[in-house]
C-alpha positions as CSV (number, residue, x, y, z in Angstrom):
1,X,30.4,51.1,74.6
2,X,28.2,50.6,77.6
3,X,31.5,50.7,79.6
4,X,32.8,53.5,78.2
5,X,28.8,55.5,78.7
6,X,28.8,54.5,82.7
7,X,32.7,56.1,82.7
8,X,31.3,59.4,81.0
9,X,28.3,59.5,83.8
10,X,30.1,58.8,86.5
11,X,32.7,61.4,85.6
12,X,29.9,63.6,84.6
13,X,28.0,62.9,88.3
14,X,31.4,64.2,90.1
15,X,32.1,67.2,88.4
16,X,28.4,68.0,88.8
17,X,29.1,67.2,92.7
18,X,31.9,69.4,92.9
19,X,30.0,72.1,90.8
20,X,27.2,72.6,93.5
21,X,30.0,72.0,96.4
22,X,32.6,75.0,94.6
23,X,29.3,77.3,93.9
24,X,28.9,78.5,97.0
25,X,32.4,78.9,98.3
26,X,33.3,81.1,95.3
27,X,30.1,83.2,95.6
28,X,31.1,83.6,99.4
29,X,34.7,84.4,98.7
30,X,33.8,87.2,96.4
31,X,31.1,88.7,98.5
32,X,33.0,88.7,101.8
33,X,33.4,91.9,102.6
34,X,36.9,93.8,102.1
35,X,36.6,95.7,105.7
36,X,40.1,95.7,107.9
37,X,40.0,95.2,111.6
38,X,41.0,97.8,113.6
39,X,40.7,96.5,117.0
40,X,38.3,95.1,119.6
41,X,35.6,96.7,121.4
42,X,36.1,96.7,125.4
43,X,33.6,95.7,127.5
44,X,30.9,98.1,129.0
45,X,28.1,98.8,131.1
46,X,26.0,101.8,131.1
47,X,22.3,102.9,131.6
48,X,20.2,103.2,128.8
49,X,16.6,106.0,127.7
50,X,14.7,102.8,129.4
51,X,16.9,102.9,132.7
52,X,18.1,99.7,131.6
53,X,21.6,98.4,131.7
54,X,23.1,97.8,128.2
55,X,26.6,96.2,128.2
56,X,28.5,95.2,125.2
57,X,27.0,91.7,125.5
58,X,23.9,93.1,124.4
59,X,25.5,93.9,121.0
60,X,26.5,90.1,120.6
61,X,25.8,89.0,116.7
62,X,24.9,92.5,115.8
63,X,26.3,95.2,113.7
64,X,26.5,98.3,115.0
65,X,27.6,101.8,115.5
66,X,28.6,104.1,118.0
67,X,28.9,107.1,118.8
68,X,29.7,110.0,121.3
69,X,27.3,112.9,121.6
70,X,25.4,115.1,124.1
71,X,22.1,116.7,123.9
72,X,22.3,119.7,124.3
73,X,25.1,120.3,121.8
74,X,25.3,122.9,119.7
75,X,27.0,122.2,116.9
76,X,27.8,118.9,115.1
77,X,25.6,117.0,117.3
78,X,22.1,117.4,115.6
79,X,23.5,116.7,112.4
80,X,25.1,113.2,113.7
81,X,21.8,112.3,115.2
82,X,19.4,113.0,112.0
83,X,22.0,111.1,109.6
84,X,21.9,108.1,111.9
85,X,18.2,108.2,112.1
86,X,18.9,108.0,108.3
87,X,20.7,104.8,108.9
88,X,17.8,103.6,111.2
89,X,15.7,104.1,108.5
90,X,17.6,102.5,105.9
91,X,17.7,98.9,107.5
92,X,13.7,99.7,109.6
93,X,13.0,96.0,110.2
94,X,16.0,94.7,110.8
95,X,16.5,93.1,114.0
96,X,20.5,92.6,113.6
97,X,21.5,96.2,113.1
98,X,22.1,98.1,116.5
99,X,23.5,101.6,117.5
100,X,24.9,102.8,120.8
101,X,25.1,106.1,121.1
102,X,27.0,107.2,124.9
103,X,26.5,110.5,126.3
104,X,29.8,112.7,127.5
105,X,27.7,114.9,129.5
106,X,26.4,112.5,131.5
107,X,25.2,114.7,134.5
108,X,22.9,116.5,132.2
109,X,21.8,113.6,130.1
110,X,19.8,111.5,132.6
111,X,18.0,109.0,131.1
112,X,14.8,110.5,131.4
113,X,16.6,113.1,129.4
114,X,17.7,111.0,126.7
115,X,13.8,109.4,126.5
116,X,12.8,113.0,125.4
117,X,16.0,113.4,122.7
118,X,14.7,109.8,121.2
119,X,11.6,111.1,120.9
120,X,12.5,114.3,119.5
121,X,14.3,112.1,117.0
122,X,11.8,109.6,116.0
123,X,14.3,107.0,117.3
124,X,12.3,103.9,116.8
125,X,15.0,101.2,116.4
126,X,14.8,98.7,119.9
127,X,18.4,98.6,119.0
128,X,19.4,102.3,119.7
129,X,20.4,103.0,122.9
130,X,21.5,106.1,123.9
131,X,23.8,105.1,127.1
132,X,24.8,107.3,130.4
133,X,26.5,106.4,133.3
134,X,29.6,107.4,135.2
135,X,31.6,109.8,133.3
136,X,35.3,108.8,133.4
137,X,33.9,104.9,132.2
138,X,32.8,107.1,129.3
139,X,35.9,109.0,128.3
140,X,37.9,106.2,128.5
141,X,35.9,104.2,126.7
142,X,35.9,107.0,123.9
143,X,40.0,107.8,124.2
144,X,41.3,104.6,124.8
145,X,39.0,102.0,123.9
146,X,37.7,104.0,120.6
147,X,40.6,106.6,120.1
148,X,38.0,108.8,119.4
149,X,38.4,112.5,121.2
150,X,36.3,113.4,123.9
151,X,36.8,115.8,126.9
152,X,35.5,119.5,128.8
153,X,36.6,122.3,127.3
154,X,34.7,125.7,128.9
155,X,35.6,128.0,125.8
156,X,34.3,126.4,123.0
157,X,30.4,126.5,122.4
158,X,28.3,123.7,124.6
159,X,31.5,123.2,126.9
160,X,32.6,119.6,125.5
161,X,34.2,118.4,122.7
162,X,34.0,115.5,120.9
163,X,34.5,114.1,116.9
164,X,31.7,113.4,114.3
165,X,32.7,110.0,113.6
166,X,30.8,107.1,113.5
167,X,32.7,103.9,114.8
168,X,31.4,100.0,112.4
169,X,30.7,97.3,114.9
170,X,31.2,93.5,113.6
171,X,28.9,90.6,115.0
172,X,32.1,89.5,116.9
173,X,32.9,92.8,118.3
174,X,35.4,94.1,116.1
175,X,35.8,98.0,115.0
176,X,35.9,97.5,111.3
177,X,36.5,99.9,108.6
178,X,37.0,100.3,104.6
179,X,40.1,101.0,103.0
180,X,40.6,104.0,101.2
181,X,42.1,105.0,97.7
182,X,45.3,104.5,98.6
183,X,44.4,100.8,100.2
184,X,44.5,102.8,104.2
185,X,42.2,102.0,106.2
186,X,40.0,104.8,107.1
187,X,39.1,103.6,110.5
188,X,35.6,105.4,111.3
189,X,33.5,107.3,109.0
190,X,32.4,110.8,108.9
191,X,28.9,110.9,110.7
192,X,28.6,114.8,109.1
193,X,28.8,114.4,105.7
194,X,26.3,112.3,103.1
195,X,29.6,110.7,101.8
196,X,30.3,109.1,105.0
197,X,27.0,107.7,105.5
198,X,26.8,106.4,102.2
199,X,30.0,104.3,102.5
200,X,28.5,103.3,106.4
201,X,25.5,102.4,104.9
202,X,27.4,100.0,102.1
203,X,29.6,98.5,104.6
204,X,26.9,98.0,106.6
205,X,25.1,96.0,104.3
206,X,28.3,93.7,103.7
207,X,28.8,93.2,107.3
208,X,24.9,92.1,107.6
């Protein structure tokens, strides 16, 4: 009987063991998040509101967001800027969260310009930086390196244009994205509508 007791403990002890070992693993395989990669984020150097250089070294084991803006648009441009402030908001405090948000009208947007949009914003985040520099590194950056449309166009109204998307930025550097109903990947999400932001703010949350 005692034989037969130490068998039932000791059988008892390992599955106990592998219990607290299997925990974990299965709570982290469920809550890893479900976001596709859809490419790598190329390197970059620009100045930033601070007349600082910010490259994409200074994003290391962050999640962020980017974007492609200019101040003194008209249009789509204000609305982009007060729903990211939204995200800002939504994750105040947290160190690991960053945005970068790059000016195509860099000419006009010096950084003593873009000091003056922050503040007009309430842009608080250390994080944010809203990034000028030469202009081609800019458009490629947005057309190839994002696939995200930017370029001069004299006839329509502030004389650039440019998407309302927001691009997800992984700790490693990765463009990430959900996947929608139909299990595509939706590759950026819409910086001008509260659906968008919603979903950002969600996948954010997994990513962190």
């Amino acid at each position: 009987m005692k034989k037969a007791n130490y068998s039932y403990i000791g059988i008892s002890f390992v599955i106990l063991l592998f219990g607290i070992w299997a925990i974990p693993k299965i709570v982290n395989k469920f809550s890893e998040p479900d976001l596709v990669v859809i490419g790598k984020v190329p390197a970059f150097s620009f100045t930033n509101q601070n007349e600082k250089t910010i490259s994409n070294q200074n994003y290391k084991e962050k999640v962020y967001i980017v974007e492609f803006f200019f101040t003194t648009c008209p249009s789509i441009c204000p609305i982009m800027s007060e729903n990211m402030v939204k995200i800002q908001d939504e994750f105040f405090g947290n160190p690991r969260l960053a945005i970068a948000s790059f000016s195509i009208d860099p000419i006009t947007d010096t950084p003593e310009v873009l000091k003056k949009y922050a503040e007009h914003y309430k842009i608080t985040n250390p994080n944010w930086n809203l990034l000028t520099g030469d202009k081609e590194a800019i458009y490629e950056l947005a057309n190839k390196g994002f696939n995200l449309y930017v370029g001069e166009n004299t006839e329509v109204e502030g004389g650039f244009e440019h998407s309302g998307f927001f691009a997800l930025i992984d700790q490693e550097g990765n463009i990430r994205s959900r996947k929608d109903e139909n299990g595509n990947p939706i590759i950026y999400y819409n910086g001008l509508e509260d659906s968008g932001i919603q979903m950002l703010k969600e996948d954010i949350k997994k990513l962190l």
